[in-house]
VOZA-353198 format. One record per residue (C-alpha): residue number from 1; x, y, z; residue in three letters. Coordinates in steps of 0.25 Angstrom, whole numbers, plus 5000, padded with zeros to 4 digits. Example, Ala and Ser with C-alpha at 12.3 -4.5 7.8 and 13.67 -1.06 7.14 Angstrom:
2
[1 [5049 4982 5031] 'ALA']
[2 [5055 4996 5029] 'SER']
END
This chain:
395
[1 [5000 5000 5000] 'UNK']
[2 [5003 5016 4998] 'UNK']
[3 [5006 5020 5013] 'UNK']
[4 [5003 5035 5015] 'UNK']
[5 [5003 5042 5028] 'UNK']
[6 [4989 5045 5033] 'UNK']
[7 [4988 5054 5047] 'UNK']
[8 [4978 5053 5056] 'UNK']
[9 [4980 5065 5067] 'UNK']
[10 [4994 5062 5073] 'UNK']
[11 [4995 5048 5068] 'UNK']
[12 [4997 5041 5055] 'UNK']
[13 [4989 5031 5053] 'UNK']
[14 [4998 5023 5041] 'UNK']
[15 [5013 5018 5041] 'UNK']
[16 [5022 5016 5029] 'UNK']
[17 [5030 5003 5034] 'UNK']
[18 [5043 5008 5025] 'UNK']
[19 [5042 5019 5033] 'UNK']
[20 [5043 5015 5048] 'UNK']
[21 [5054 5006 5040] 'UNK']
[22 [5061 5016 5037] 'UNK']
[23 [5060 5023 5049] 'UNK']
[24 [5066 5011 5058] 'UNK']
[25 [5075 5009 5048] 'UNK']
[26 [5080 5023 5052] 'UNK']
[27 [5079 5021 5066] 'UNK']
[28 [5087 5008 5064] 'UNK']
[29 [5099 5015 5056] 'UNK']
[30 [5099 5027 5067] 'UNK']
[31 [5102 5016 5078] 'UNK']
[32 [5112 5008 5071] 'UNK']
[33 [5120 5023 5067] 'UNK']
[34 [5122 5025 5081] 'UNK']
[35 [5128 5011 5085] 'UNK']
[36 [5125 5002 5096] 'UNK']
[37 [5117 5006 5109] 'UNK']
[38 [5123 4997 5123] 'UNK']
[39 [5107 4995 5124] 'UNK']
[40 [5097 4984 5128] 'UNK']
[41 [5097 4969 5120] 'UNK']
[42 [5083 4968 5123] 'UNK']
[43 [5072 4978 5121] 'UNK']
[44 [5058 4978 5123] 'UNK']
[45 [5051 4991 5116] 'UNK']
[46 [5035 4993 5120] 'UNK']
[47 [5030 5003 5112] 'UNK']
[48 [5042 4999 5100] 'UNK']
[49 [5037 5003 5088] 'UNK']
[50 [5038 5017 5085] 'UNK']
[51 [5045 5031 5089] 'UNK']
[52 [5053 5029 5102] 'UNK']
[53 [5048 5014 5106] 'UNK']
[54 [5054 5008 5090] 'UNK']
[55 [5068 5018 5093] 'UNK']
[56 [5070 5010 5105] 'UNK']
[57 [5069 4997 5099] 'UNK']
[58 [5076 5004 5085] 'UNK']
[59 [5088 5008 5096] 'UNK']
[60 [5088 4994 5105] 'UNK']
[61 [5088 4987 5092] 'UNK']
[62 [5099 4993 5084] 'UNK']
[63 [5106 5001 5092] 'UNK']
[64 [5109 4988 5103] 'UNK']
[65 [5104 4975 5095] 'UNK']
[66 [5093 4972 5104] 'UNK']
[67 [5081 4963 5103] 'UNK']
[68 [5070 4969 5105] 'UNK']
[69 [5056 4967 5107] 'UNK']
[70 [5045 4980 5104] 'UNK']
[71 [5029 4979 5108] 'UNK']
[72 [5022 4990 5101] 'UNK']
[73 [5006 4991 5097] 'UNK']
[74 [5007 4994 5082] 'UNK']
[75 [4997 4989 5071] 'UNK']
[76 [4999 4982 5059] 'UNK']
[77 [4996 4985 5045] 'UNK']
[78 [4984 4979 5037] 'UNK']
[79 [4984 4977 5023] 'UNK']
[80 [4983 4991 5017] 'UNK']
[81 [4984 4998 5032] 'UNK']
[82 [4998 5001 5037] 'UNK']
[83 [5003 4997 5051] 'UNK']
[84 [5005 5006 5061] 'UNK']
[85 [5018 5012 5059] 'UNK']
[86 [5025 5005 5074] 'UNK']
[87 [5020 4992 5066] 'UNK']
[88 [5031 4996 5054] 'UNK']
[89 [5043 5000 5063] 'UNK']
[90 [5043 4988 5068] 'UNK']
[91 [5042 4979 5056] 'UNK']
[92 [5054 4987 5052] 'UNK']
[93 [5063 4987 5065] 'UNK']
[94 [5059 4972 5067] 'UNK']
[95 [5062 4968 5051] 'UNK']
[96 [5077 4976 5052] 'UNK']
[97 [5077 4971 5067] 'UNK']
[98 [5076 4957 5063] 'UNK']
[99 [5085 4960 5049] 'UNK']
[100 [5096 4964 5060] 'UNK']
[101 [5095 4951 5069] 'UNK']
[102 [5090 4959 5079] 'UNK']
[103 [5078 4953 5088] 'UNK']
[104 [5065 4961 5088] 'UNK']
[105 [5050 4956 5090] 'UNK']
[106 [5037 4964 5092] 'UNK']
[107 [5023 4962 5098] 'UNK']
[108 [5013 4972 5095] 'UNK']
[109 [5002 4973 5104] 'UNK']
[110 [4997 4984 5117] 'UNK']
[111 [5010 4985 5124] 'UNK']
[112 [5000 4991 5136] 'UNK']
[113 [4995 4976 5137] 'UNK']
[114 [4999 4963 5147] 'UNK']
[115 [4997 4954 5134] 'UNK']
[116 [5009 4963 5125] 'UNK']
[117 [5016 4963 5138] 'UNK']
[118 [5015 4948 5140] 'UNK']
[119 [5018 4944 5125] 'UNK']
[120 [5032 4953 5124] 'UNK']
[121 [5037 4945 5136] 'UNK']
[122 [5033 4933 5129] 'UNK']
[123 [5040 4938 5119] 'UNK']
[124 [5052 4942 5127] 'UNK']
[125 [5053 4929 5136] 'UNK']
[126 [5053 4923 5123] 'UNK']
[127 [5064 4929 5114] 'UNK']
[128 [5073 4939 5123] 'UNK']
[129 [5070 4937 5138] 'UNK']
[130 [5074 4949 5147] 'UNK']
[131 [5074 4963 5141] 'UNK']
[132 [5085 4973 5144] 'UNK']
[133 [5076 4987 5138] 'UNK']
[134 [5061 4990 5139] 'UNK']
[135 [5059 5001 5131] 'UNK']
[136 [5042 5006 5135] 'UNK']
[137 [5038 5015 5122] 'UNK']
[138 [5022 5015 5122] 'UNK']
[139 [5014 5028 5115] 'UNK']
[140 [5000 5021 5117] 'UNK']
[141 [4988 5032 5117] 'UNK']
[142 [4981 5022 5123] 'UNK']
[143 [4983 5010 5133] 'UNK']
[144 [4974 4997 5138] 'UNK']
[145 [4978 4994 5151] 'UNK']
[146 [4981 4980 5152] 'UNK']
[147 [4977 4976 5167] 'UNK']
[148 [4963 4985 5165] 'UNK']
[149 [4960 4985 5150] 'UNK']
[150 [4959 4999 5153] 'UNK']
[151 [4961 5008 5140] 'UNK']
[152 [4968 5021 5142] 'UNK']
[153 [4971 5033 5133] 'UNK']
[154 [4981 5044 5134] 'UNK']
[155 [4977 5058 5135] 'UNK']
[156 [4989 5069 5129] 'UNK']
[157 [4981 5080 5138] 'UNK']
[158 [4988 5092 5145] 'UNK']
[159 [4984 5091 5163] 'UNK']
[160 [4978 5102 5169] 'UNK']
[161 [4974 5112 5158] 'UNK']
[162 [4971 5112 5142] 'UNK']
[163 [4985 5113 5134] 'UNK']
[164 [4984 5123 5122] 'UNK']
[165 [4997 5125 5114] 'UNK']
[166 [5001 5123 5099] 'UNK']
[167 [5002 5111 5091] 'UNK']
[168 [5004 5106 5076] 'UNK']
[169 [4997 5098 5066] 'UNK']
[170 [5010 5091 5062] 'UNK']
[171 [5002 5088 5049] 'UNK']
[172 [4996 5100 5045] 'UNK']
[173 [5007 5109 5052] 'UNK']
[174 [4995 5118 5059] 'UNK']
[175 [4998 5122 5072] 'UNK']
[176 [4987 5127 5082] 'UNK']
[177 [4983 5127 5096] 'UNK']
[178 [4979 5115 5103] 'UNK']
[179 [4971 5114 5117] 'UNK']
[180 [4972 5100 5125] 'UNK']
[181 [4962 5099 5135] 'UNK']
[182 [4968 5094 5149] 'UNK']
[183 [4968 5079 5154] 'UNK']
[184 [4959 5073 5163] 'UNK']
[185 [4963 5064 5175] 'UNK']
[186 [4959 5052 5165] 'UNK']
[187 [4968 5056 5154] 'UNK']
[188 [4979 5058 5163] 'UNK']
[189 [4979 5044 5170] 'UNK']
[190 [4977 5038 5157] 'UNK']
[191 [4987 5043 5150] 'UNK']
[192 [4997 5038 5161] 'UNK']
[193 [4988 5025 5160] 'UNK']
[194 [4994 5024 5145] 'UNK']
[195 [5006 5031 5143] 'UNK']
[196 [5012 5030 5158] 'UNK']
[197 [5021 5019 5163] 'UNK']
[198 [5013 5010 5167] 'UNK']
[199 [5013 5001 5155] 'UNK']
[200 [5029 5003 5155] 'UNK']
[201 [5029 4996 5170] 'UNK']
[202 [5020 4985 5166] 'UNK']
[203 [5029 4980 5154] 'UNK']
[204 [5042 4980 5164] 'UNK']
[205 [5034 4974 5175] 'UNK']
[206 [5029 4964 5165] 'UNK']
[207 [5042 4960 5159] 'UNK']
[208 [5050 4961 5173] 'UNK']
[209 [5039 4950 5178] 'UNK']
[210 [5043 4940 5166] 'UNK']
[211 [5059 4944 5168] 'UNK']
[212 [5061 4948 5155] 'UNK']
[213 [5067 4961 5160] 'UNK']
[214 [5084 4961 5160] 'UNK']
[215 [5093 4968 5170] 'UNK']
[216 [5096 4980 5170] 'UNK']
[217 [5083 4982 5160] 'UNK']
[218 [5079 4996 5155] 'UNK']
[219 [5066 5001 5151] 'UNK']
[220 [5063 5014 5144] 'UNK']
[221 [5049 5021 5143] 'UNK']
[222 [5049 5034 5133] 'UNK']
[223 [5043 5048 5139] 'UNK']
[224 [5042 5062 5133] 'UNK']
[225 [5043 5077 5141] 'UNK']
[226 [5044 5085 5132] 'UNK']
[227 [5045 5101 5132] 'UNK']
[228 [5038 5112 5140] 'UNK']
[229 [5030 5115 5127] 'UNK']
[230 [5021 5101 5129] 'UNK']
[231 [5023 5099 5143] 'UNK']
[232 [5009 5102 5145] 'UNK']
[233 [5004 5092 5135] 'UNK']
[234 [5013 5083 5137] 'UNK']
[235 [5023 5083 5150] 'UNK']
[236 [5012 5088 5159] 'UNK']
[237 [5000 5080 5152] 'UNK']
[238 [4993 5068 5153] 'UNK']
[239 [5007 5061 5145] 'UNK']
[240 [5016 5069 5154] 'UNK']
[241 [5009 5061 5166] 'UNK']
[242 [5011 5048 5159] 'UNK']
[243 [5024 5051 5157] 'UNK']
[244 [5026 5055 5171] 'UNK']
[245 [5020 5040 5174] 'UNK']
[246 [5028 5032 5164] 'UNK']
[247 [5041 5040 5169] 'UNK']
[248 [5037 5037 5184] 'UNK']
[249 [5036 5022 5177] 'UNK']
[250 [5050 5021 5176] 'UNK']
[251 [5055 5024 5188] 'UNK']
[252 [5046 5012 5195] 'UNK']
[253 [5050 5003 5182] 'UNK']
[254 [5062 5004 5187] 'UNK']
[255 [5060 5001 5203] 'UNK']
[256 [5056 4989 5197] 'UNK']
[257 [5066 4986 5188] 'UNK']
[258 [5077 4988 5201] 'UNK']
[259 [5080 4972 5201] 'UNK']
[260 [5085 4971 5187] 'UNK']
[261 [5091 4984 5188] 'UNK']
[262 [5081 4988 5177] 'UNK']
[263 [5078 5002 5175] 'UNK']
[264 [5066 5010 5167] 'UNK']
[265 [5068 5024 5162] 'UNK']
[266 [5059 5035 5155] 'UNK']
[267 [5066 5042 5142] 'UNK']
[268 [5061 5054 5139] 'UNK']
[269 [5063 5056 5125] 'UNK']
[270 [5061 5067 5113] 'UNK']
[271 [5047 5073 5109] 'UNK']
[272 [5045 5065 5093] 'UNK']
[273 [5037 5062 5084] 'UNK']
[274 [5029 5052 5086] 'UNK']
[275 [5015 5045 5086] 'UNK']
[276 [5013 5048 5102] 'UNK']
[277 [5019 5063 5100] 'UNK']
[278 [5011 5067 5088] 'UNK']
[279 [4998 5065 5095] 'UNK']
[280 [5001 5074 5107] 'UNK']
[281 [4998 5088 5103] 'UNK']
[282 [5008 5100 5104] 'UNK']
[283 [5019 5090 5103] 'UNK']
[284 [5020 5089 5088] 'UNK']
[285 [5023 5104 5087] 'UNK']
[286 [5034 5103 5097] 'UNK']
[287 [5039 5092 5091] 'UNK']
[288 [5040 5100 5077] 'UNK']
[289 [5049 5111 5085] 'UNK']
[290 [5057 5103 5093] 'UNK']
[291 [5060 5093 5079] 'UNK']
[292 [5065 5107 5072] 'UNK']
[293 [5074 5111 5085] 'UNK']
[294 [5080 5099 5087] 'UNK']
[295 [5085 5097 5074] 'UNK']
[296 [5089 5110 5070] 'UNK']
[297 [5097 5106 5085] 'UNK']
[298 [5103 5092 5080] 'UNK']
[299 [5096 5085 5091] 'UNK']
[300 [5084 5080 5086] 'UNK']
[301 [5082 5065 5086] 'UNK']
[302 [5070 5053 5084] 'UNK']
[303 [5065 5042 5092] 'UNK']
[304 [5078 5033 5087] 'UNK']
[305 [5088 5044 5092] 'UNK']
[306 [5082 5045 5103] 'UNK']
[307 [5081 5032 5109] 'UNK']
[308 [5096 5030 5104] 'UNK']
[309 [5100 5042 5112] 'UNK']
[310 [5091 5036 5124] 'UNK']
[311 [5098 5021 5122] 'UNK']
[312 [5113 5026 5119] 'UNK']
[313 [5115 5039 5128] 'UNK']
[314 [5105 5035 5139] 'UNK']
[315 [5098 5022 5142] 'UNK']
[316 [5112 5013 5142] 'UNK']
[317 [5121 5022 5148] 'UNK']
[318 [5125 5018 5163] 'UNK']
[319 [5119 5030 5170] 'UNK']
[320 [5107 5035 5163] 'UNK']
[321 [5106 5050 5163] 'UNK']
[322 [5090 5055 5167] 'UNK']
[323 [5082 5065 5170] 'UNK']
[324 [5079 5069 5185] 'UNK']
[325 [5064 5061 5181] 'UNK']
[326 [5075 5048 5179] 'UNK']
[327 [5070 5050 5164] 'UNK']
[328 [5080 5048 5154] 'UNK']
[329 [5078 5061 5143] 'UNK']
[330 [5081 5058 5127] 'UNK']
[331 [5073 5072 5124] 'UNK']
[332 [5084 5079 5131] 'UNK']
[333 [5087 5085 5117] 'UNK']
[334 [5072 5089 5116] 'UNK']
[335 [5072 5096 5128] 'UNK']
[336 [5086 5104 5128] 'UNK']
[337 [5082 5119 5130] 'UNK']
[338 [5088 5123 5119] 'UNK']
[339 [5077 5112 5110] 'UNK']
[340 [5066 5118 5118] 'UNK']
[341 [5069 5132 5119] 'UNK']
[342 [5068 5132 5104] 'UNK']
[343 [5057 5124 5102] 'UNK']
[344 [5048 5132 5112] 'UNK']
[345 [5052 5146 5103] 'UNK']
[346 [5047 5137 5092] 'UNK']
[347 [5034 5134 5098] 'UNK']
[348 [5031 5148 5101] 'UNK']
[349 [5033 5149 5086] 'UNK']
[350 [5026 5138 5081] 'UNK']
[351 [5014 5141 5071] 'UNK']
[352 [5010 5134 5060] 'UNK']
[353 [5017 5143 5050] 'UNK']
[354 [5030 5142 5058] 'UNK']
[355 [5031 5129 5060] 'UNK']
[356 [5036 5125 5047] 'UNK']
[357 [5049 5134 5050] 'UNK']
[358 [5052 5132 5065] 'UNK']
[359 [5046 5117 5068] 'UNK']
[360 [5050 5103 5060] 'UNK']
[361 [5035 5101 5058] 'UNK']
[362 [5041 5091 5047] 'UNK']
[363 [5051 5085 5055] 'UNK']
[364 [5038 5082 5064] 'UNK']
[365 [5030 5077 5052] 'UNK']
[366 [5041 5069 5046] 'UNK']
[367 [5044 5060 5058] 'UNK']
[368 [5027 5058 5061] 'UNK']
[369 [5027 5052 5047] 'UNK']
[370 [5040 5045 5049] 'UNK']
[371 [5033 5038 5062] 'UNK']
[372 [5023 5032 5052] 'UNK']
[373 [5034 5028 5040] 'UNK']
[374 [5031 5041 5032] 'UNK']
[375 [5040 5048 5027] 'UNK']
[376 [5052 5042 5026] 'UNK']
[377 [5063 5045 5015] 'UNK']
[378 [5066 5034 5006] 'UNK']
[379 [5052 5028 5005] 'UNK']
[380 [5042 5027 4995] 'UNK']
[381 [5028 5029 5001] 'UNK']
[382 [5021 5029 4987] 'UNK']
[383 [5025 5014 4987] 'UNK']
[384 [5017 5001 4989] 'UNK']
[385 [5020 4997 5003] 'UNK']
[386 [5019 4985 5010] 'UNK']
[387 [5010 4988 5023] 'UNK']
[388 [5010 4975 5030] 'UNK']
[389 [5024 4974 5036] 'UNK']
[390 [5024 4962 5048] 'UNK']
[391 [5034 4965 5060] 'UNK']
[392 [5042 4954 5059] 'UNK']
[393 [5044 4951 5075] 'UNK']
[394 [5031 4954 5079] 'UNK']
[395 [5024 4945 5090] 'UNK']
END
């Protein structure tokens, strides 16, 4: 079939397989120019298949030679309907995975459920035993509770009072005034409910019952401050809460992890383009300044050189350096005062006729298409392209 893009609101709801190939394919080469990482040998990714979660397993993979094991919800293509793009990463990291000689094996399924959780440590008892790196990258909206059955959905709502500020059709290039109406109890608890750390414990708990967890084991969940411009969207909303839960996770995680030396950390990494981050209003715009300040700096970077800074220059050395929340900070370049001095002149700037000249509005465009395989150089997207693509290690 002809694959074209076709938007609905902040998603895309078609992938072009060759695309998300190309894609990892990119990522792939990135890690391999770098050179080995003194990392984990066996690495369980939840959430795997895209931005942040399929870096991780990109790094663990080619950067130490490890096997790795990724869970993720993605769905699959149908005859004249394309999969989801998380769906075609991983058909392409697992096909040049296993070209490699590397080990790497999926399941697809609701990582927030007892039956996913107990089919990856069959999977592991199976084929690997104890793991060494836990790497916890869900993005879920929504979440069924598995002990209740209990459906939950996040809110992205200011606490206390409306929000009004500026924000950016990123595909029309519009910018106006939006107003967010404030959370209510409910929407607060929920949105910890989904997006806290509670799901992040019961994996460890889980897999620390069935001793498939090795000394010295690390596991990583990924989190996002962000500047004074969204705090009250973000930091200080409903998803700063969940933040604040999940980070407060890691800190018992860990208590629990004392008798094999185990440890769990919080990385706060770099605002990007992603499918979780174009759906939060106001971040899009400042995504668009911060892209323009940062390169025009030298010091912007993607989910793969991100997770490579956090694997080489953090996660393996002997003395991890943190903040005073014991959080470890890869947006350290994002939040310099010099990025953010700039980027808060910008905003006051910001109209739809300037943002062509003092934003990256195509630097944002560019990498939301390339999250769905659009886009790329070197690929024909008038050609016939085969839309069922199989995983090859999928359980």
């Amino acid at each position: 079939m002809i694959i074209e893009p076709k938007t609905r609101g902040f998603i895309c709801i078609t992938s072009h397989p060759n695309g998300c190939e190309k894609n990892v394919l990119n990522q792939i080469d990135y890690i391999k120019s770098k050179g080995k990482i003194e990392g984990a040998k066996k690495v369980l990714i939840v959430g795997a298949s895209t931005g942040f979660g399929l870096a991780s397993r990109i790094a663990s993979a080619y950067g130490s030679n490890a096997s790795t094991i990724g869970v993720f919800f993605e769905k699959p293509p149908l005859e004249g309907k394309t999969a989801s793009s998380g769906w075609y990463n991983t058909a392409a990291f697992e096909k040049q995975a296993h070209k490699d000689g590397l080990y790497a094996k999926s399941i697809n399924g609701d990582a927030f459920s007892n039956e996913i959780k107990e089919k990856t440590i069959a999977l592991l008892k199976k084929d690997l035993g104890e793991i060494d790196l836990l790497i916890y990258s869900l993005a879920s909206p929504v979440r069924t509770h598995p002990n209740t059955g209990v459906r939950y959905k996040s809110a992205l709502k200011p606490i206390g009072d409306s929000y009004t500020n500026k924000t950016v059709d990123f595909h029309t290039g519009e910018i106006k005034e939006i107003t967010i109406e404030p959370s209510t109890s409910e929407d607060i608890e929920n949105t910890i409910t989904v997006m806290g750390g509670e799901d992040w414990q019961m994996w460890i708990t889980a897999l620390k019952n069935e001793n498939l967890l090795s000394s010295g084991f690390k596991t990583v969940a990924y989190s996002y401050i962000g500047p004074e411009l969204t705090k009250a969207v973000y930091r200080n909303g409903t998803i700063g809460k969940a933040k604040d839960h999940l980070e407060e996770t890691a800190f018992s995680i860990t208590d629990s992890l004392k008798d094999i030396n185990g440890n769990a950390y919080v990385s706060v990494n770099k605002a990007l383009v992603t499918q979780s981050s174009s759906a939060i209003p106001v971040i899009p715009l400042y995504i668009s300044l911060l892209y323009k300040v940062m390169k025009e700096k030298g010091i912007h970077e993607g989910c793969i050189e991100q997770i490579y800074r956090l694997y080489n220059e953090r996660l393996y050395l002997d003395k991890i350096p943190m903040d005073e929340q014991g959080r470890i900070r890869i947006d350290d370049w994002e939040m310099r005062n010099d990025v953010q001095e700039e980027v808060t002149k910008l905003w006051e700037q910001a109209t739809t006729e300037s943002l062509p000249l003092i934003g990256d509005l195509n630097g944002y465009i560019m990498d939301f298409f390339n999250l769905f395989g659009f886009k790329f150089d070197g690929i024909n997207y008038e050609d016939d392209t085969n839309e069922m693509v199989l995983i090859p290690g999928l359980q």
